[in-house]
C-alpha positions as CSV (number, residue, x, y, z in Angstrom):
1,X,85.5,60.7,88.7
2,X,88.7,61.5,86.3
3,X,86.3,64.3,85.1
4,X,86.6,65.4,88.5
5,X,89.7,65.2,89.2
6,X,90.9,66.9,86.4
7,X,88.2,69.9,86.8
8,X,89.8,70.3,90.3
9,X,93.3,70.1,88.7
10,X,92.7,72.8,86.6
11,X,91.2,75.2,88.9
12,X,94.4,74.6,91.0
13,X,96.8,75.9,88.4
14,X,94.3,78.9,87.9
15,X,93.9,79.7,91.5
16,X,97.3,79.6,92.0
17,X,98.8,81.8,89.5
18,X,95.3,84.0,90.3
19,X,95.7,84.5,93.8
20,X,99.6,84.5,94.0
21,X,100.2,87.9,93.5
22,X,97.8,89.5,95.3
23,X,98.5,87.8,98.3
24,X,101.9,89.5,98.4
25,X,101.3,93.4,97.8
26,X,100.5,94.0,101.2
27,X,102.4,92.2,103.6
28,X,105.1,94.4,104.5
29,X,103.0,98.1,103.9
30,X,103.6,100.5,107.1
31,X,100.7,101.4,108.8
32,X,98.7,104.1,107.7
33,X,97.0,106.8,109.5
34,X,93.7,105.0,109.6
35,X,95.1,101.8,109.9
36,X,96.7,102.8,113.2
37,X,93.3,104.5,114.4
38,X,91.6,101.1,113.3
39,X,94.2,99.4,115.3
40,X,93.6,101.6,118.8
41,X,89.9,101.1,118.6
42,X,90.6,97.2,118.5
43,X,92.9,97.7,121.4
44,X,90.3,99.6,123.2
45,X,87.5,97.3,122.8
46,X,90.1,94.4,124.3
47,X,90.7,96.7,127.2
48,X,86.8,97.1,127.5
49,X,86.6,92.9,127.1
50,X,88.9,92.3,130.1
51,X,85.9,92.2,132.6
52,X,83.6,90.3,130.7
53,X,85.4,87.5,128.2
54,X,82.1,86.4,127.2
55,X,80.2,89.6,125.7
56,X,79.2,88.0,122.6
57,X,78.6,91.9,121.2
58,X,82.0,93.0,122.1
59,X,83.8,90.1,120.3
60,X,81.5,90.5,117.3
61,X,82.7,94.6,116.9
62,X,86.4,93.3,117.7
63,X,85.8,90.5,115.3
64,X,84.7,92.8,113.1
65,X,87.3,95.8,113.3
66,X,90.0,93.1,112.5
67,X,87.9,91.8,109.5
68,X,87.5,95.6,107.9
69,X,91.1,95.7,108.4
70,X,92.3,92.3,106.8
71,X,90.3,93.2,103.8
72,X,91.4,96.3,103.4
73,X,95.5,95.4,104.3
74,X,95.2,91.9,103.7
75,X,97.8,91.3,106.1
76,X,97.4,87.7,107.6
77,X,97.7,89.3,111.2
78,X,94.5,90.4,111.0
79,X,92.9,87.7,109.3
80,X,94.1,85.5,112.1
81,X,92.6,87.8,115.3
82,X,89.6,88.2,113.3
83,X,89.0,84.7,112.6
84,X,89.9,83.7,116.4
85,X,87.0,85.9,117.4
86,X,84.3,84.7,114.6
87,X,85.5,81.6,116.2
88,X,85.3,81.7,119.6
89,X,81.4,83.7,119.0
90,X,80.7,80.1,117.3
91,X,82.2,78.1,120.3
92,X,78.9,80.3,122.5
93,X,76.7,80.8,119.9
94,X,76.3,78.2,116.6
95,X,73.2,79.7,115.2
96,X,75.5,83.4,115.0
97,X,74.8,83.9,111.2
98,X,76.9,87.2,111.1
99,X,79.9,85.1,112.4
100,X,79.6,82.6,109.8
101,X,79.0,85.0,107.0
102,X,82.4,87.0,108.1
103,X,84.2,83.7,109.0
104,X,83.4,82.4,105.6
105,X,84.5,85.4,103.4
106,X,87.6,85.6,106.0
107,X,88.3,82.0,104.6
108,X,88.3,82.9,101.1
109,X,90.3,85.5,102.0
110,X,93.1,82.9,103.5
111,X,92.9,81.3,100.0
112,X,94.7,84.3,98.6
113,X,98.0,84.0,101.3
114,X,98.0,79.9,101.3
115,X,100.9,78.8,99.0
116,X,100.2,75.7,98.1
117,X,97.4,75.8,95.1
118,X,94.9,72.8,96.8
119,X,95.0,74.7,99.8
120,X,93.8,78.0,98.4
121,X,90.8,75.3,96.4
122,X,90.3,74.1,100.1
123,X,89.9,78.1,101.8
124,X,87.4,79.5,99.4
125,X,85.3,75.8,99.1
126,X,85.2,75.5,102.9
127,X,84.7,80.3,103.0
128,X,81.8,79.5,100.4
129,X,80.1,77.0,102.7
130,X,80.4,79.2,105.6
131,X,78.7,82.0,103.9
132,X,76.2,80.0,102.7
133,X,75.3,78.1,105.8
134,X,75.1,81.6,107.4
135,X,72.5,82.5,104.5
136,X,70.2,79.2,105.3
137,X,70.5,80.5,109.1
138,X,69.2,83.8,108.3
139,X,68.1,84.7,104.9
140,X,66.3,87.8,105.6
141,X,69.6,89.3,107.2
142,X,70.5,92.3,105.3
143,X,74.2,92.5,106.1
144,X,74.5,88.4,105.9
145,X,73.9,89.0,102.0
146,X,75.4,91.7,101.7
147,X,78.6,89.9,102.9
148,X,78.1,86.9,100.6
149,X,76.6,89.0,97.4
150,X,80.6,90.8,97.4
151,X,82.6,88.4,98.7
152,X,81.1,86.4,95.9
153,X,81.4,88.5,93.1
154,X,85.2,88.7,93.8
155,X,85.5,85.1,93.3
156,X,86.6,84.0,90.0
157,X,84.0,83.3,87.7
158,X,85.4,79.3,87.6
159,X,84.2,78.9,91.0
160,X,80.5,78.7,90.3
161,X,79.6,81.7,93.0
162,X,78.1,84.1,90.5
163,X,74.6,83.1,90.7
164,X,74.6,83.7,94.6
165,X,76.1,87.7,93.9
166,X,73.2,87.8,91.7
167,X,70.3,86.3,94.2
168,X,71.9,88.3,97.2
169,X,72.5,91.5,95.2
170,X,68.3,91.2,94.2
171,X,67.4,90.5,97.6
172,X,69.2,93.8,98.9
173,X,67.4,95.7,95.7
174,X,64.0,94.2,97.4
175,X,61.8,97.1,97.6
176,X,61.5,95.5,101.6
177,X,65.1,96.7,101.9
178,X,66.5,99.2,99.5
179,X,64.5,102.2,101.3
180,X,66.8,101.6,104.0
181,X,69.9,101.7,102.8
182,X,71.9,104.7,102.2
183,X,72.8,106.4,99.1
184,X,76.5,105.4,98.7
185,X,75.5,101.7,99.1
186,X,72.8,101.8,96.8
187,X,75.3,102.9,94.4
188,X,77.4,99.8,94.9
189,X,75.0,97.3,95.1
190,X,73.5,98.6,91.3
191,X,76.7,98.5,90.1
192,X,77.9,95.3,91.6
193,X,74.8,94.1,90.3
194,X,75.0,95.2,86.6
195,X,78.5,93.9,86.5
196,X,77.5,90.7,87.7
197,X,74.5,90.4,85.0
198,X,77.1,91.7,82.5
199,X,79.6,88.7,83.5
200,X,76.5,86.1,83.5
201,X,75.6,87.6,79.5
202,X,72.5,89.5,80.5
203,X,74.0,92.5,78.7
204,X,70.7,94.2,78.6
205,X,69.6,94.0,82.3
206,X,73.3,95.0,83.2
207,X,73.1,98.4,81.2
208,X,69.6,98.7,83.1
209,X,71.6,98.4,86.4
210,X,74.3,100.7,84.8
211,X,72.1,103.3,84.2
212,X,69.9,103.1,87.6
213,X,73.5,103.9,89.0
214,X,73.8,107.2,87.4
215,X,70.9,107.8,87.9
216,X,71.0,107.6,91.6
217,X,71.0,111.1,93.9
218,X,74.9,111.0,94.6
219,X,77.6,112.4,93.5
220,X,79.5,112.7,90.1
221,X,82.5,111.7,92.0
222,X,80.8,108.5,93.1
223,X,83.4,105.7,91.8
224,X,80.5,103.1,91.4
225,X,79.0,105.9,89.6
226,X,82.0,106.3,87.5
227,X,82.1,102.9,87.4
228,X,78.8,102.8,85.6
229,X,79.4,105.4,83.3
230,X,82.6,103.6,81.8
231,X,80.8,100.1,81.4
232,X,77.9,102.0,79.4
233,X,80.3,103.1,76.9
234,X,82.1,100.2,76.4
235,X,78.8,98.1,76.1
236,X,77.3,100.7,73.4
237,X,80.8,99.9,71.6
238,X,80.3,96.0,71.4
């Protein structure tokens, strides 16, 4: 138990310092130009929502448009709408595995704005368990893993998550599912995947992952791709 505790102790001083700063570079940005077209589309699918409060599909694509724009603003507003509506899909539906997967990175995502250090611990323990339940739902859900294989690999590497990024990253390079998936986000998911071997100390199936990335029919401009390129040299360095 005092092994425990003190684990736990120590994570909390990490997280804290960890997650601190980034939960404060956004807050008070002004809205860009596609932040403000995310916004009306939001608006319009409320509008659209007003005649039927219970269109499950609706509040997933609302849900959703608020999700794509907490993680890319981080601004708790939009964490908050989006988790109301992951919420309130549960409240009709709790077999919804693409609400739990969103709710649960959304969580994690909370951990980053929460000041006090056991309640960031608390967001991404409670995220984690959300994505995974949502994974044990439906484990042959493309976008479920997808969700979980990033959110994941953001974690810090303290947090245990790694070898999840690693399953759900294989799964999505399943030849079952990679045909289907477009070029862009095949880049991502081979680099996301050799970075995640290379953090795990598989150096040698990470440059294989490193160098099906540039290998891939996209273009040179690619930042996975670039990505890639840059981890190849440093690893022939070591």
């Amino acid at each position: 138990m005092y092994k425990k505790l003190t684990y736990r102790l120590v994570l909390l001083f990490l997280i804290s310092g960890l997650f601190f700063i980034k939960a404060c570079s956004a807050q008070s940005a002004r809205p860009t130009s596609n932040e403000k077209r995310a916004i009306a589309k939001a608006d319009s699918i409320s509008q659209a929502m007003e005649k039927n409060s219970r269109d499950i599909e609706k509040r997933f694509e609302l849900g959703k448009t608020y999700y794509d724009l907490a993680i890319t603003y981080g601004k708790e507003k939009y964490i908050d709408k989006a988790e109301t509506h992951f919420r309130k899909i549960l409240e009709v539906d709790d077999n919804h595995a693409l609400a739990y997967a969103y709710l649960g990175s959304l969580t994690t995502v909370k951990g980053k704005h929460a000041y006090a250090p056991w309640k960031k611990l608390d967001h991404v323990e409670k995220g984690c368990d959300l994505m995974d339940k949502a994974v044990e739902l439906a484990p042959q859900n493309v976008r479920v893993r997808m969700v979980r294989a990033f959110n994941n690999l953001e974690l810090p590497i303290f947090f245990n998550r790694l070898g999840y990024a690693i399953e759900d990253l294989a799964f999505l390079r399943d030849g079952r599912v990679w045909p289907h998936l477009n070029k862009p986000l095949q880049a991502e998911i081979l680099y996301s995947s050799g970075f995640a071997l290379q953090q795990s100390g598989n150096q040698e199936k990470a440059k294989e992952m490193y160098k099906k990335t540039l290998a891939l029919n996209v273009s040179k401009e690619n930042p996975f791709k670039q990505k890639a390129k840059a981890k190849l040299k440093n690893l022939s360095q070591e």
